[in-house]
PDB file of N, H, CA, C and O in Angstrom:
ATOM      1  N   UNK A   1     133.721  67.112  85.120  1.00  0.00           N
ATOM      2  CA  UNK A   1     132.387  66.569  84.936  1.00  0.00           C
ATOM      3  C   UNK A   1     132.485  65.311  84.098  1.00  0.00           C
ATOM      4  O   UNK A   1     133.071  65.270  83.017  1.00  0.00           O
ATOM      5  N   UNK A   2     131.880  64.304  84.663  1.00  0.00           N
ATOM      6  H   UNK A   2     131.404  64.337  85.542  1.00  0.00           H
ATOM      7  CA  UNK A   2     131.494  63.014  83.453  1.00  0.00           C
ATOM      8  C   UNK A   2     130.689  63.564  82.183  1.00  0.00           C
ATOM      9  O   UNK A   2     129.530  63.918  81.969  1.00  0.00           O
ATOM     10  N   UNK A   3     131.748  63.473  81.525  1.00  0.00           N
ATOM     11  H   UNK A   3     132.690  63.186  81.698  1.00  0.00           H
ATOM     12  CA  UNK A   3     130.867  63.650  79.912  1.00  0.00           C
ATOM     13  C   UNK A   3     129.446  62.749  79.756  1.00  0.00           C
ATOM     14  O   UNK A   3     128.433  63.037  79.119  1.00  0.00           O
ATOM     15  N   UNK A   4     129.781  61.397  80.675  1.00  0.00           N
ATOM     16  H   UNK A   4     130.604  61.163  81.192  1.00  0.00           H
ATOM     17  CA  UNK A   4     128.598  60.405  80.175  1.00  0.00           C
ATOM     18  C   UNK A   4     127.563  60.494  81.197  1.00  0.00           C
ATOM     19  O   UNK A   4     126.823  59.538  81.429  1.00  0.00           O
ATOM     20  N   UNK A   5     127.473  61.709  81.874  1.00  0.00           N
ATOM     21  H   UNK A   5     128.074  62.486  81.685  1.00  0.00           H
ATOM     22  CA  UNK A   5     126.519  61.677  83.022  1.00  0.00           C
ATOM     23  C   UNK A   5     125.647  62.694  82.912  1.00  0.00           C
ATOM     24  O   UNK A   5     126.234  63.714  83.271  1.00  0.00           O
ATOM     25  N   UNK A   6     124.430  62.953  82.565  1.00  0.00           N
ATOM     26  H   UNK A   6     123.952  62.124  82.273  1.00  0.00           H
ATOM     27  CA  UNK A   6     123.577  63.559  82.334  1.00  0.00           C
ATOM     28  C   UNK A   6     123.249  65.189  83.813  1.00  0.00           C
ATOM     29  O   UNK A   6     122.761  66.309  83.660  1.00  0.00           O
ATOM     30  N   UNK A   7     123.715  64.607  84.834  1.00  0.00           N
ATOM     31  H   UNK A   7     124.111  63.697  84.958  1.00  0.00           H
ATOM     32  CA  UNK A   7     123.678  65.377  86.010  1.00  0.00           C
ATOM     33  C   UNK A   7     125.007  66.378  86.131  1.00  0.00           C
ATOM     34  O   UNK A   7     126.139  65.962  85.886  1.00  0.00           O
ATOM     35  N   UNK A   8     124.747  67.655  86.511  1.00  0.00           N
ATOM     36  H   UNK A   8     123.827  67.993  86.710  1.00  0.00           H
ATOM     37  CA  UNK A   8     126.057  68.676  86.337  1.00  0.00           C
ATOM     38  C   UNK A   8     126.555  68.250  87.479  1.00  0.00           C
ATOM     39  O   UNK A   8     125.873  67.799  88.399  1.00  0.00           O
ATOM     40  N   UNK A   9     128.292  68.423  87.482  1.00  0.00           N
ATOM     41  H   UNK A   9     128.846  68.789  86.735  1.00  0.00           H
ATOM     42  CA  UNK A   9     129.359  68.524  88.295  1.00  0.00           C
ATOM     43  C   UNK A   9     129.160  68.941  89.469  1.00  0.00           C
ATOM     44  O   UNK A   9     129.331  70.155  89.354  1.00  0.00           O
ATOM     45  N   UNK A  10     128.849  68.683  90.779  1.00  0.00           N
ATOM     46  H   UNK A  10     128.710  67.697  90.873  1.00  0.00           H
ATOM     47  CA  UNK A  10     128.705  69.215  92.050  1.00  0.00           C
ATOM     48  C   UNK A  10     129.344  69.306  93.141  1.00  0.00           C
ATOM     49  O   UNK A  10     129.033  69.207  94.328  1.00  0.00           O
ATOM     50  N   UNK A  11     130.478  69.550  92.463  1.00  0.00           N
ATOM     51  H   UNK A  11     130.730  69.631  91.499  1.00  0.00           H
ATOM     52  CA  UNK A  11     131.911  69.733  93.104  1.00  0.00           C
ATOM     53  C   UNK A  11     132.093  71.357  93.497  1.00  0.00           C
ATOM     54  O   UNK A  11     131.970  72.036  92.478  1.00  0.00           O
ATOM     55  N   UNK A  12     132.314  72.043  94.517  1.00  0.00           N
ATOM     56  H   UNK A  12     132.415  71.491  95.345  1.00  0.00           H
ATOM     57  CA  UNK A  12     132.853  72.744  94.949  1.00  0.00           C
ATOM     58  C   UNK A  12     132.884  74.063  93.423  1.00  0.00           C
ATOM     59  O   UNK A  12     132.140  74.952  93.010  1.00  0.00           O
ATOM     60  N   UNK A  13     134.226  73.458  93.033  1.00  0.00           N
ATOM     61  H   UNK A  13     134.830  72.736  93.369  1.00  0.00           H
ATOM     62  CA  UNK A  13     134.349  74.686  91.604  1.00  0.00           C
ATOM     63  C   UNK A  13     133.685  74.840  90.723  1.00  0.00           C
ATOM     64  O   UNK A  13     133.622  75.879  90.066  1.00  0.00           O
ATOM     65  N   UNK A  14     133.169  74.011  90.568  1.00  0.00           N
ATOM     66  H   UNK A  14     133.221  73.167  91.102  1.00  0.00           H
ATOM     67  CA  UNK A  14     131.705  73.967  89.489  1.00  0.00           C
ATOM     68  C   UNK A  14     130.499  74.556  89.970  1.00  0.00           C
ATOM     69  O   UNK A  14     129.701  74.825  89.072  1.00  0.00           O
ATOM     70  N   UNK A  15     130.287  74.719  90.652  1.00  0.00           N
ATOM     71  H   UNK A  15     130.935  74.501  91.382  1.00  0.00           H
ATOM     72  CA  UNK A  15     128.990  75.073  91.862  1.00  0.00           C
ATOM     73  C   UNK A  15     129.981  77.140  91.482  1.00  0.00           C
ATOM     74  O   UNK A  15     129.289  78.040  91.007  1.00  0.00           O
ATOM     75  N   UNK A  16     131.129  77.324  91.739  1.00  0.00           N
ATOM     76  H   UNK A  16     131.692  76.593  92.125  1.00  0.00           H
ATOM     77  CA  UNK A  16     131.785  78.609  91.862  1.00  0.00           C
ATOM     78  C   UNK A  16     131.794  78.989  90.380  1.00  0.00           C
ATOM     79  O   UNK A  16     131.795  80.198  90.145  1.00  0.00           O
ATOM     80  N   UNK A  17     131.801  78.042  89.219  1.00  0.00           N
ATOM     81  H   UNK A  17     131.800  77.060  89.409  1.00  0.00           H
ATOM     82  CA  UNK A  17     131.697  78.887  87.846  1.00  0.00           C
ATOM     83  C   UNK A  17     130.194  79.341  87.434  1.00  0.00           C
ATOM     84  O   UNK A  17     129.821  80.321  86.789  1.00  0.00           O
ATOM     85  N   UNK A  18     129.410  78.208  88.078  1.00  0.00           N
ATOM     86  H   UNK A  18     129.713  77.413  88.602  1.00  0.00           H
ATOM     87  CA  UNK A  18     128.098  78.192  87.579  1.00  0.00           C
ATOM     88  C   UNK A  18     127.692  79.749  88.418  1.00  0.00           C
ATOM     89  O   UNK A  18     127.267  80.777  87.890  1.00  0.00           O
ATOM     90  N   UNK A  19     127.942  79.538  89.651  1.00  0.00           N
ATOM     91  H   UNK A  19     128.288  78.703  90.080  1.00  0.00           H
ATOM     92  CA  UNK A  19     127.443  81.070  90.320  1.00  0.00           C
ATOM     93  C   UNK A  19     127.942  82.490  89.761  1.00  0.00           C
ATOM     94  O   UNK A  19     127.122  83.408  89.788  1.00  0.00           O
ATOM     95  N   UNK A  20     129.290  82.748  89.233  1.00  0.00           N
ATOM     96  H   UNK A  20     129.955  82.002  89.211  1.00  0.00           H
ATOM     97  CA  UNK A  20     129.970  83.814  88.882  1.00  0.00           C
ATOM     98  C   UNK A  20     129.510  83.466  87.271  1.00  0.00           C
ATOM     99  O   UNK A  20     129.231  84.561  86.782  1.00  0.00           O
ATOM    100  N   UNK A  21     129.359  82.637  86.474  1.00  0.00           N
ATOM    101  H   UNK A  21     129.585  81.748  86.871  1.00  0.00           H
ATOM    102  CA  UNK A  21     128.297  82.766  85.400  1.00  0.00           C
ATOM    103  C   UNK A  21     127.065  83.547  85.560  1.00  0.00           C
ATOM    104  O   UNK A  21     126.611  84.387  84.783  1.00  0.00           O
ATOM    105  N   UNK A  22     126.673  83.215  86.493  1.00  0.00           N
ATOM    106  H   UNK A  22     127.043  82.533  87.124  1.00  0.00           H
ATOM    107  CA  UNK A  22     125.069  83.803  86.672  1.00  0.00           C
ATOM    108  C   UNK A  22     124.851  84.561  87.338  1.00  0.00           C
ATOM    109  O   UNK A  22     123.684  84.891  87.552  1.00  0.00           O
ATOM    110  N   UNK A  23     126.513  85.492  88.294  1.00  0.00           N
ATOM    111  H   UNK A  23     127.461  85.223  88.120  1.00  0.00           H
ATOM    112  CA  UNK A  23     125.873  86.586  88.538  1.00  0.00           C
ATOM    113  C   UNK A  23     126.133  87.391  87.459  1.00  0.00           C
ATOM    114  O   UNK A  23     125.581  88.491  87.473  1.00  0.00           O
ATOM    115  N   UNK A  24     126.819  87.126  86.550  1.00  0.00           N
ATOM    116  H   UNK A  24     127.268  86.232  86.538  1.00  0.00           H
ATOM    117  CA  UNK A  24     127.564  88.307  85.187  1.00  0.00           C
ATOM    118  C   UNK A  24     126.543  87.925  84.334  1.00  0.00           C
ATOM    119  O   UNK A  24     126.678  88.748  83.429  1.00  0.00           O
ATOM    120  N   UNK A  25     125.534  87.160  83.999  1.00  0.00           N
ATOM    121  H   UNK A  25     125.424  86.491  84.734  1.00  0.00           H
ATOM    122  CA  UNK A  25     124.387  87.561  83.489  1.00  0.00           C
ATOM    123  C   UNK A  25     123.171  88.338  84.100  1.00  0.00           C
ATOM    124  O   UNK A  25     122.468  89.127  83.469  1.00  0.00           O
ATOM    125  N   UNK A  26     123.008  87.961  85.581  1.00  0.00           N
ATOM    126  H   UNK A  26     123.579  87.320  86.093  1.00  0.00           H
ATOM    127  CA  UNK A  26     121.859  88.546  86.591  1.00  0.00           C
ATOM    128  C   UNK A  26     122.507  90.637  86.129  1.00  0.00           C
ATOM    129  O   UNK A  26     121.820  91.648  85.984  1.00  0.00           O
ATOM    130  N   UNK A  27     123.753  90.473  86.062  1.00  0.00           N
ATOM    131  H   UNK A  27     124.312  89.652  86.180  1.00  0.00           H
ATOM    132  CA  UNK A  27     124.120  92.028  86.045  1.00  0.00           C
ATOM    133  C   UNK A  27     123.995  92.919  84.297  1.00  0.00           C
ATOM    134  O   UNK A  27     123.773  94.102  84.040  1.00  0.00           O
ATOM    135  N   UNK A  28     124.202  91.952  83.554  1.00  0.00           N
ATOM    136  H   UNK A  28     124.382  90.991  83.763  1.00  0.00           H
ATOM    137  CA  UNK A  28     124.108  92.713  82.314  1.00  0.00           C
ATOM    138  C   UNK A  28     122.450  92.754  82.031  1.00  0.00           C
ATOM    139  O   UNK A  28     121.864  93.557  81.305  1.00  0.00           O
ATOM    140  N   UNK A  29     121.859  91.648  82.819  1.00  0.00           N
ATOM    141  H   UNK A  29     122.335  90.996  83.409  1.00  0.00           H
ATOM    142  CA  UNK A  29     120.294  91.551  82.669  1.00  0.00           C
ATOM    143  C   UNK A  29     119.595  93.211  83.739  1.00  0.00           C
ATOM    144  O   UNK A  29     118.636  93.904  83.403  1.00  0.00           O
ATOM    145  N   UNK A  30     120.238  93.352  84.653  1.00  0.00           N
ATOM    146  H   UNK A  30     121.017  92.789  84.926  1.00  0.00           H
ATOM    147  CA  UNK A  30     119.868  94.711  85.076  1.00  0.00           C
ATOM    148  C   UNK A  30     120.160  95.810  84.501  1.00  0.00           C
ATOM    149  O   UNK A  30     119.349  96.736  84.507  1.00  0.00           O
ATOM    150  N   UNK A  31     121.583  95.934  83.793  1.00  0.00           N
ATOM    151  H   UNK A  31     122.242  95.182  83.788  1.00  0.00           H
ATOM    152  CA  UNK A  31     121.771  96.706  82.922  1.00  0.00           C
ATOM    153  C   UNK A  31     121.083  97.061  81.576  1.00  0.00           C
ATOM    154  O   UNK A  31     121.125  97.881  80.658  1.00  0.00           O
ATOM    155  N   UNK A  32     120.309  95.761  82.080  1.00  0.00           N
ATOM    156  H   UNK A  32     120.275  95.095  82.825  1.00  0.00           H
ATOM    157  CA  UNK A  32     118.886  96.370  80.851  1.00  0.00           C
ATOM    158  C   UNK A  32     117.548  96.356  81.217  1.00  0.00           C
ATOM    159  O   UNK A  32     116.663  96.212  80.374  1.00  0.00           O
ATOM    160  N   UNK A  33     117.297  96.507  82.531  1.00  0.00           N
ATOM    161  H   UNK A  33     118.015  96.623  83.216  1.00  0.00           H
ATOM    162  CA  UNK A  33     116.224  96.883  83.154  1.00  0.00           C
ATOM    163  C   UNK A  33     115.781  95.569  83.548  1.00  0.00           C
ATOM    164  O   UNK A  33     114.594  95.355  83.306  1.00  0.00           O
ATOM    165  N   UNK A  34     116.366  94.720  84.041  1.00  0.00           N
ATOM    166  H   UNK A  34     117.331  94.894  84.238  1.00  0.00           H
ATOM    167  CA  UNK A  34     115.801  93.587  84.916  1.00  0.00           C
ATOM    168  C   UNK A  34     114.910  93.733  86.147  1.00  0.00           C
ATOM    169  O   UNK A  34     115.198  94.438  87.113  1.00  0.00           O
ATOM    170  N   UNK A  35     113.857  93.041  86.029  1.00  0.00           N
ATOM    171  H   UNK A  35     113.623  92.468  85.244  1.00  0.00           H
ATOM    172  CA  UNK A  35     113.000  93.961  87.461  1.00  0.00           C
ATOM    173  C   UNK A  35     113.073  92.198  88.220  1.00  0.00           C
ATOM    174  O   UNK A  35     112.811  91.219  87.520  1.00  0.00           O
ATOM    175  N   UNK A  36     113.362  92.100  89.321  1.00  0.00           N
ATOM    176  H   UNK A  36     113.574  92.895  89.889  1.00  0.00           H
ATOM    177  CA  UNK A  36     113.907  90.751  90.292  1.00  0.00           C
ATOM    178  C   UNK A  36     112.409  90.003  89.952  1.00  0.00           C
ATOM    179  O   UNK A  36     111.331  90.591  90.039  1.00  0.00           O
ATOM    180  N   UNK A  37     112.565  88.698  89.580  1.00  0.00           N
ATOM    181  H   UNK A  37     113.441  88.221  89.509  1.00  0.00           H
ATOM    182  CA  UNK A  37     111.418  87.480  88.946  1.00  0.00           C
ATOM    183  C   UNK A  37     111.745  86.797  89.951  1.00  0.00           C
ATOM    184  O   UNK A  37     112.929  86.798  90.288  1.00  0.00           O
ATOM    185  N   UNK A  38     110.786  86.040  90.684  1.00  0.00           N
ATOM    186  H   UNK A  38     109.824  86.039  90.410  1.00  0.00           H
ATOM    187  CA  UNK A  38     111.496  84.922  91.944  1.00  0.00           C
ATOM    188  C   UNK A  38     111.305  83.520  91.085  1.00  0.00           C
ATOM    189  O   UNK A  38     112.031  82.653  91.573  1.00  0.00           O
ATOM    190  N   UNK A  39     110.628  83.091  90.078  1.00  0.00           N
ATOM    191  H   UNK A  39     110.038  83.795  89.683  1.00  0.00           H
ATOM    192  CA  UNK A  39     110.827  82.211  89.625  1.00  0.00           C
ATOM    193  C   UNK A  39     112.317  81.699  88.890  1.00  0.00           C
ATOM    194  O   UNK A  39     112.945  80.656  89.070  1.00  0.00           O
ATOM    195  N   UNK A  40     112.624  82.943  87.938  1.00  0.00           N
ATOM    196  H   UNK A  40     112.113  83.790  87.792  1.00  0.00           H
ATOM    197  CA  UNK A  40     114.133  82.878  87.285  1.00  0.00           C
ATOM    198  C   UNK A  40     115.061  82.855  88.807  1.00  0.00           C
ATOM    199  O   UNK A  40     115.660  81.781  88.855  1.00  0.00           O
ATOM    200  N   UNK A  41     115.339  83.676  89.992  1.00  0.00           N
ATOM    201  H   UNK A  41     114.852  84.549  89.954  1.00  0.00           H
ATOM    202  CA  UNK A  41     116.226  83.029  90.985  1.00  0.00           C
ATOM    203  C   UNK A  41     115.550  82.219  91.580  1.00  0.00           C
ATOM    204  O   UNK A  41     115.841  82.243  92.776  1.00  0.00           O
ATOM    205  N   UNK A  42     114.742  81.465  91.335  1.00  0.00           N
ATOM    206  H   UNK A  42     114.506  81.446  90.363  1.00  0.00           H
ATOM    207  CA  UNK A  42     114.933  80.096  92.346  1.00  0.00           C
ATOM    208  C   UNK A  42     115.604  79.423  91.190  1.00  0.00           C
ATOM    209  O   UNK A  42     116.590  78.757  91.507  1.00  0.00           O
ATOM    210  N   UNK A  43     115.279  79.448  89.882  1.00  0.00           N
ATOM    211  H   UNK A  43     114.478  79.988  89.625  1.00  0.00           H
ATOM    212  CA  UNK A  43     115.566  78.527  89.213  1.00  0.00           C
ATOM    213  C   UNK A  43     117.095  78.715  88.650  1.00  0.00           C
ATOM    214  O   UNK A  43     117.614  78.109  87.713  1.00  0.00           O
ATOM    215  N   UNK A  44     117.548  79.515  89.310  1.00  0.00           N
ATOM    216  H   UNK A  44     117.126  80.008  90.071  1.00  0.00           H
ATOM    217  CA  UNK A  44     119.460  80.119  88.586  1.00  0.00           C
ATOM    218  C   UNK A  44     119.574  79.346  90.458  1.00  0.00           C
ATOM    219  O   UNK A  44     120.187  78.279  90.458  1.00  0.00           O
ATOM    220  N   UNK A  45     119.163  79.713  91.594  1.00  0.00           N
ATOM    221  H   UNK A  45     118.665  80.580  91.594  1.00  0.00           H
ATOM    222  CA  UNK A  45     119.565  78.949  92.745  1.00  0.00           C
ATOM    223  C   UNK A  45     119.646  77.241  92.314  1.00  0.00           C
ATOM    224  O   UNK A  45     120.617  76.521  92.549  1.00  0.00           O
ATOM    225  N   UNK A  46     118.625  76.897  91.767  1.00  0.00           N
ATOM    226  H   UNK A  46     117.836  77.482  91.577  1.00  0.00           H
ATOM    227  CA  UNK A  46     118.592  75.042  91.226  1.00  0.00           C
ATOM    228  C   UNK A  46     119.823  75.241  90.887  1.00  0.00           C
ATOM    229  O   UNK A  46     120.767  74.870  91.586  1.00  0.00           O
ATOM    230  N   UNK A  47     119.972  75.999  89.498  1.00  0.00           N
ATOM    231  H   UNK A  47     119.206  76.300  88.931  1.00  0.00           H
ATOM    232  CA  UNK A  47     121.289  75.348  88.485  1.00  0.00           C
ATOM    233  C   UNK A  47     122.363  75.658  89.239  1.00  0.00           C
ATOM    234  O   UNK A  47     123.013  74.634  89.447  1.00  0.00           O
ATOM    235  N   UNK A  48     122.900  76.726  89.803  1.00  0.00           N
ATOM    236  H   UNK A  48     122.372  77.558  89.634  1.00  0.00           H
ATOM    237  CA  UNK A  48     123.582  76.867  90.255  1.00  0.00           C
ATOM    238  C   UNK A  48     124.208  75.965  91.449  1.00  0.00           C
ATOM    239  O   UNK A  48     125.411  76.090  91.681  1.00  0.00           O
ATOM    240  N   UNK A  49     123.559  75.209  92.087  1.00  0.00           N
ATOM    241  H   UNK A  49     122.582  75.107  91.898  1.00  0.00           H
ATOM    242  CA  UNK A  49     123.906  74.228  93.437  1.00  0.00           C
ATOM    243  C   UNK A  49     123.957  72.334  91.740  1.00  0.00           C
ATOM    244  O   UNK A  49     124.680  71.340  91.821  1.00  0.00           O
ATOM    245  N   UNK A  50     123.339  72.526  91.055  1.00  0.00           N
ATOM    246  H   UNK A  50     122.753  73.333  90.989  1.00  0.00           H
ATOM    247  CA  UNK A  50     123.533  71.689  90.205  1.00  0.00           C
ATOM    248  C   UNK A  50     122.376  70.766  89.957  1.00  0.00           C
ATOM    249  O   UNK A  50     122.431  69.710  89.325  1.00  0.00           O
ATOM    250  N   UNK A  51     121.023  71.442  90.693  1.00  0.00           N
ATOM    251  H   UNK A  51     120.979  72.299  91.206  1.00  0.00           H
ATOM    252  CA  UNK A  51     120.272  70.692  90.562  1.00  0.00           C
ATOM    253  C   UNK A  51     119.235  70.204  89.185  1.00  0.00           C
ATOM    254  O   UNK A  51     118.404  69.302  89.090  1.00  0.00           O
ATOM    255  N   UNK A  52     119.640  71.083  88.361  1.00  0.00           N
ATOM    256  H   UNK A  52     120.315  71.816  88.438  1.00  0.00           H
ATOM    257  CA  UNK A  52     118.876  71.029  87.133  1.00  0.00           C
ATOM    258  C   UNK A  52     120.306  71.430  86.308  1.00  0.00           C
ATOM    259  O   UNK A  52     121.332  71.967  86.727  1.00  0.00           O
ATOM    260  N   UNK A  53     119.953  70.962  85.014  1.00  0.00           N
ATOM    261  H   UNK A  53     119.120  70.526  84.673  1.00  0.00           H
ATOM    262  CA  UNK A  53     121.023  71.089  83.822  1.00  0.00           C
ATOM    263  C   UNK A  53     120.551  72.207  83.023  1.00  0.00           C
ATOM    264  O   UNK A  53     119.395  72.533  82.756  1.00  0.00           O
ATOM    265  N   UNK A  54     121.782  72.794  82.653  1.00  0.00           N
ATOM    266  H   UNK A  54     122.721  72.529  82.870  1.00  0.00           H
ATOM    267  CA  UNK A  54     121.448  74.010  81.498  1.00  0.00           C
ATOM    268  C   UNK A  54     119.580  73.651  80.490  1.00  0.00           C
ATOM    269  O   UNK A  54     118.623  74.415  80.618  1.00  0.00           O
ATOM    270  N   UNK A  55     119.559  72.717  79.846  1.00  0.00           N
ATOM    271  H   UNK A  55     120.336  72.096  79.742  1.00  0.00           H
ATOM    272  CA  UNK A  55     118.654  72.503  79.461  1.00  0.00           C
ATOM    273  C   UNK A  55     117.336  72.123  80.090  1.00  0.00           C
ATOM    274  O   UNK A  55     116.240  72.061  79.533  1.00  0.00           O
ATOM    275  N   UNK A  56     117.623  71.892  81.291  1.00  0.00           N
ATOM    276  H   UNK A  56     118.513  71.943  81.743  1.00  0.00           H
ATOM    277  CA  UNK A  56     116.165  71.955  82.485  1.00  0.00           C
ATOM    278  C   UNK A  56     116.233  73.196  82.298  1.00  0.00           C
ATOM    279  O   UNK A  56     115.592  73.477  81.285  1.00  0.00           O
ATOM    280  N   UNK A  57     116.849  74.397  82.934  1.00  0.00           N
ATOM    281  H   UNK A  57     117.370  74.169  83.757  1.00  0.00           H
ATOM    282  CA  UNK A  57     116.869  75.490  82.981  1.00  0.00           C
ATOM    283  C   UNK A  57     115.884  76.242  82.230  1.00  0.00           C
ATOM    284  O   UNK A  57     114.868  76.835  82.595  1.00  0.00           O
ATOM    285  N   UNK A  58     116.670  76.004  80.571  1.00  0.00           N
ATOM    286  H   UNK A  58     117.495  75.522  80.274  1.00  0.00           H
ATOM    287  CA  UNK A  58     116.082  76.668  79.437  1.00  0.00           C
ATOM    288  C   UNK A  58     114.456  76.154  79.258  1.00  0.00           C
ATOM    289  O   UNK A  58     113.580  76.864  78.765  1.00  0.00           O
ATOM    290  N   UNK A  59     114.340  75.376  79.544  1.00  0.00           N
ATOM    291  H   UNK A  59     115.051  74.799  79.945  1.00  0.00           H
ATOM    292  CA  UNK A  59     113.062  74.518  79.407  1.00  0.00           C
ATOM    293  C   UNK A  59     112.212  75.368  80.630  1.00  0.00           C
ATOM    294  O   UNK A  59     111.148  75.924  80.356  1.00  0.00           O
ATOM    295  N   UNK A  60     112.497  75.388  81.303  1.00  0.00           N
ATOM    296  H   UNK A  60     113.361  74.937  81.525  1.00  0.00           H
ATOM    297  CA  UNK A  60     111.725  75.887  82.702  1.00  0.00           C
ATOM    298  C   UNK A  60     111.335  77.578  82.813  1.00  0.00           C
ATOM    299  O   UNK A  60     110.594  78.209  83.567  1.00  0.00           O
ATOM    300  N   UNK A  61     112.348  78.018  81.508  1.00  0.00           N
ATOM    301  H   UNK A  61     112.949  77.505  80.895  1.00  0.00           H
ATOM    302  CA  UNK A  61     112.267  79.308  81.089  1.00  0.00           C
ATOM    303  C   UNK A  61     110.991  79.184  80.210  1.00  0.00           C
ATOM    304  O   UNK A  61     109.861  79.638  80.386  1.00  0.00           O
ATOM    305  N   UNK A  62     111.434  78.552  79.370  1.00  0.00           N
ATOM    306  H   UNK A  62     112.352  78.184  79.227  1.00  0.00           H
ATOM    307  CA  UNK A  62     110.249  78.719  78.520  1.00  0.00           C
ATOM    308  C   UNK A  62     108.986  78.481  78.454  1.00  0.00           C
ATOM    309  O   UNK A  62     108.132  79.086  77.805  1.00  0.00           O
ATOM    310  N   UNK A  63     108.853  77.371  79.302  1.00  0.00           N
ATOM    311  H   UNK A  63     109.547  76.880  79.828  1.00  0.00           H
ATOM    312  CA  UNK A  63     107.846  77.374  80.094  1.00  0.00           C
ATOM    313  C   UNK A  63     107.062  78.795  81.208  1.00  0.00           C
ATOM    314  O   UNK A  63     105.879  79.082  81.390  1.00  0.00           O
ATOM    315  N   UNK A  64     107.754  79.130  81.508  1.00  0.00           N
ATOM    316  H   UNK A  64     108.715  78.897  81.361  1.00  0.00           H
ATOM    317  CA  UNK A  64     107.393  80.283  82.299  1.00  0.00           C
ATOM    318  C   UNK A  64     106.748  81.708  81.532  1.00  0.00           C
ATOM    319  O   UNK A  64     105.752  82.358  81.849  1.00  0.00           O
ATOM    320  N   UNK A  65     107.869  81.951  80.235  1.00  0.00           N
ATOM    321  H   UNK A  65     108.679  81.424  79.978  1.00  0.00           H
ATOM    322  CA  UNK A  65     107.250  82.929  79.426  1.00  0.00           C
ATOM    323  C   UNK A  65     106.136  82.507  78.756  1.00  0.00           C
ATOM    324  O   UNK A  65     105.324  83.423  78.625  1.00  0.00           O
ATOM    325  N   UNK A  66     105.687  81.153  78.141  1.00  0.00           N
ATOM    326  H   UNK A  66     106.347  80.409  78.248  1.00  0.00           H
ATOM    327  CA  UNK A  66     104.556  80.824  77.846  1.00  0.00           C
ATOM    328  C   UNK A  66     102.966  80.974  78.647  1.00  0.00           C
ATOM    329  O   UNK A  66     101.858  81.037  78.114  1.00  0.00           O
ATOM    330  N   UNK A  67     103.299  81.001  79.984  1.00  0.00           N
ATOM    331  H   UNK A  67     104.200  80.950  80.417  1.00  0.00           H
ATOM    332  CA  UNK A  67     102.394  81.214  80.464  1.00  0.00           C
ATOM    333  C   UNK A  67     102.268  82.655  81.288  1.00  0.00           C
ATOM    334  O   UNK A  67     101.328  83.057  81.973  1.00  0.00           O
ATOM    335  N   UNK A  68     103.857  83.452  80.909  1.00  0.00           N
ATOM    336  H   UNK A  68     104.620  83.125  80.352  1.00  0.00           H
ATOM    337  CA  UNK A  68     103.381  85.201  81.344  1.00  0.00           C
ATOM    338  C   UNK A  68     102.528  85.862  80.090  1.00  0.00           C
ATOM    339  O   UNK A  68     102.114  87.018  80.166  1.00  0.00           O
TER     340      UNK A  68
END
């Protein structure tokens, strides 16, 4: 990834850490009673293909619980 580039890596293996990141959270998150949100997977589908950055992400979270 360009350190000086604000947009995540959308290369092939990066696209494969970001997904196996987020299914080993999607799973410890069921392991504590996760009930399926379609907003949180569309928005783990964004990050994951690279379309939003960790901090879009978090932002888009918080946004969301603010208004559940």
């Amino acid at each position: 990834m360009n350190v000086h580039s604000r947009r995540p890596d959308r290369s092939p293996e990066a696209i494969e850490r970001r997904r196996k990141a987020t299914e080993q959270a999607r799973a410890a998150n069921i392991r504590q009673g996760y009930v399926h949100d379609p907003v949180l997977e569309t928005a783990n589908a964004r990050f994951i293909a690279g379309e939003i950055t960790t901090e879009e992400f978090l932002e888009e979270m918080l946004t969301r619980f603010k208004r559940a």
